[in-house]
C-alpha positions, -999 to +999 in steps of 0.1 A: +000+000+000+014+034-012+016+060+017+019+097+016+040+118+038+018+142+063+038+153+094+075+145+108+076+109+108+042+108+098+027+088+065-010+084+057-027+057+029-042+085+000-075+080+013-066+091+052-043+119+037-077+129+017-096+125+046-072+154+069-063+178+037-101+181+029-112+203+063-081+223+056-098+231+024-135+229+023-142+256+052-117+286+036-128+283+001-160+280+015-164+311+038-143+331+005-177+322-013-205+334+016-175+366+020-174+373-019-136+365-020-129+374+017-108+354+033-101+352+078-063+351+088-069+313+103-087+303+067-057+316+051-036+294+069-052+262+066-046+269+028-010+277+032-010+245+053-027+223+029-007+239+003+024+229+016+012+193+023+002+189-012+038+204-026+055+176+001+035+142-014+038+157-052+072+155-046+069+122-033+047+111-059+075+126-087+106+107-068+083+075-066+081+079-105+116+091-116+131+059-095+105+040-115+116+049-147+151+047-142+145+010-132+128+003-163 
């Protein structure tokens, strides 16, 4: 099973890492829409937060392929 960096010395199965990354997500985007683009300082930084997460596995993800292909 393919797991997905979340926190020091933490790794999560893609549905799990799903599971955390979406809160950091839905509530922001969603008070930006009932705020017509507004955004609060703490829903800013669940973004930058789930951001970051999301940089961490696609480089993951990228090494996991690159070491593929050079096998092949």
């Amino acid at each position: 099973m393919m797991m997905y960096p979340w926190g020091y010395d933490e790794s999560l199965t893609a549905e799990d890492f799903i599971k955390r990354l979406a809160p950091l997500i839905d509530g922001p985007v969603r008070t930006m829409y009932e705020c017509d683009g507004d955004m609060w300082l703490s829903d800013y930084s669940k973004l930058t937060e789930a951001n970051a997460r999301l940089s961490r596995v696609l480089e993951e993800i990228t090494k996991r392929e690159l070491n593929t292909t050079e096998e092949v």
